[in-house]
N, C-alpha and C positions, 0 to 999 in steps of 0.2 A: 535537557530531557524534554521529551516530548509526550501527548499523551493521545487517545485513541477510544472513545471509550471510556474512560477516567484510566487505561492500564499503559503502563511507564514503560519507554520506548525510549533506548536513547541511542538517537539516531547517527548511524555513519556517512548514510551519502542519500542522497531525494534528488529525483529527478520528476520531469514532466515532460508528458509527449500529447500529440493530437495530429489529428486529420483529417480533413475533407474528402466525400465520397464526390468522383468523379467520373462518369460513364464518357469513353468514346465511340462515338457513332461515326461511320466508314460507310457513308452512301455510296452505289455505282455510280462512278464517275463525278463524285465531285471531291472535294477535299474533305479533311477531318474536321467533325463538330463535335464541341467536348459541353457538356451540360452537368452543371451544378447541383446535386440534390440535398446535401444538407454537408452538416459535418457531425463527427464522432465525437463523444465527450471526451474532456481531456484526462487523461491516464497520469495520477500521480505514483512513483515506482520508489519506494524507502526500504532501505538494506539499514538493518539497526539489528541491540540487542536485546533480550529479554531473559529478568532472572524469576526463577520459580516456573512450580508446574502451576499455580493457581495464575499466571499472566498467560500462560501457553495455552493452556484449556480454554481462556476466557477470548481468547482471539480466534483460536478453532472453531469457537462456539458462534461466530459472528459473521463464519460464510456461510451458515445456514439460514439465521434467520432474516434477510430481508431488509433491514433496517440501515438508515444512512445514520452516521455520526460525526460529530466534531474530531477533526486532527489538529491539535493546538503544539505549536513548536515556537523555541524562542525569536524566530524571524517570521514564521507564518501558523497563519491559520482559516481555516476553511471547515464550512458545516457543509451539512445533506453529502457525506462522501463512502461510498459502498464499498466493503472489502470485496474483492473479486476474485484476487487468486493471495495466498499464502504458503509459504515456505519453510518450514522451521528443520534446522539441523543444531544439535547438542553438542557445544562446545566441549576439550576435552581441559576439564577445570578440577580445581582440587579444593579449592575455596572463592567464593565471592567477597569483593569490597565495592561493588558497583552501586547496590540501593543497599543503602545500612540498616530500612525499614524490617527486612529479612534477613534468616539464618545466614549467616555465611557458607554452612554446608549446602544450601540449594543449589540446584543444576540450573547453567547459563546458557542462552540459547542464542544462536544468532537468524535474524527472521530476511525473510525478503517479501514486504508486500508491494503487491496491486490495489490502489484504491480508485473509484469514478465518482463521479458527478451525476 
C-alpha cells in the first residue's frame, strides 16, 4: 500500500519518465548545432486502486489546489511531488476486501495518475 496525501493507494504498476529540451539550429551552410537549455522534471506515472468515494473526492480535490505532497510506497518515496493529471474509472465490484478500514459495500475505483516535481 501506498499513500499520497495520507489516502491509500495500492499500487499496480509506477513508472517514471523525463527529458531534455533540445533546440536545433540549421545555419545556411554550415552543419547542425543542437544547444541545451534545460531539462523537464521528472514525470512519476501510477495506475493503482482506490476504495471509497471519500479517497476519490479527496485526490480530485488535489488537482486544484496547488500543493506538492509526499508519495510514500514500500520501495519509494519522494516529497514536493504535484498531481498533474488524474484518471479515475469505477470498477465493476459487488463487494470490497481490499482496505477492511471501510464498508465492504463501498465502490472501488481504479486510478491512473500523473505526478511532477
Amino acid at each position: 500500500m501506498w499513500t499520497y496525501n495520507n489516502i491509500r493507494i495500492y499500487v499496480q504498476d509506477q513508472n517514471e519518465s523525463g527529458s531534455q529540451i533540445i533546440a536545433r539550429l540549421q545555419p545556411i551552410g554550415a552543419t547542425t548545432i543542437l544547444q541545451i537549455f534545460g531539462d523537464e522534471a521528472i514525470i512519476y506515472s501510477i495506475d493503482g486502486i482506490i476504495v471509497g468515494n471519500t479517497n476519490k473526492d479527496s485526490l480530485k480535490a488535489l488537482l486544484n489546489d496547488g500543493t506538492a505532497y509526499a508519495l510514500v510506497g514500500n520501495d519509494f518515496s519522494s516529497t514536493n511531488l504535484y498531481l498533474s493529471k488524474l484518471t479515475i474509472k469505477r470498477r465493476k465490484t459487488f463487494a470490497q476486501t481490499i482496505d477492511t478500514t471501510q464498508d465492504c459495500y463501498v465502490p472501488v475505483y481504479d486510478i491512473s495518475m500523473e505526478l511532477m516535481l
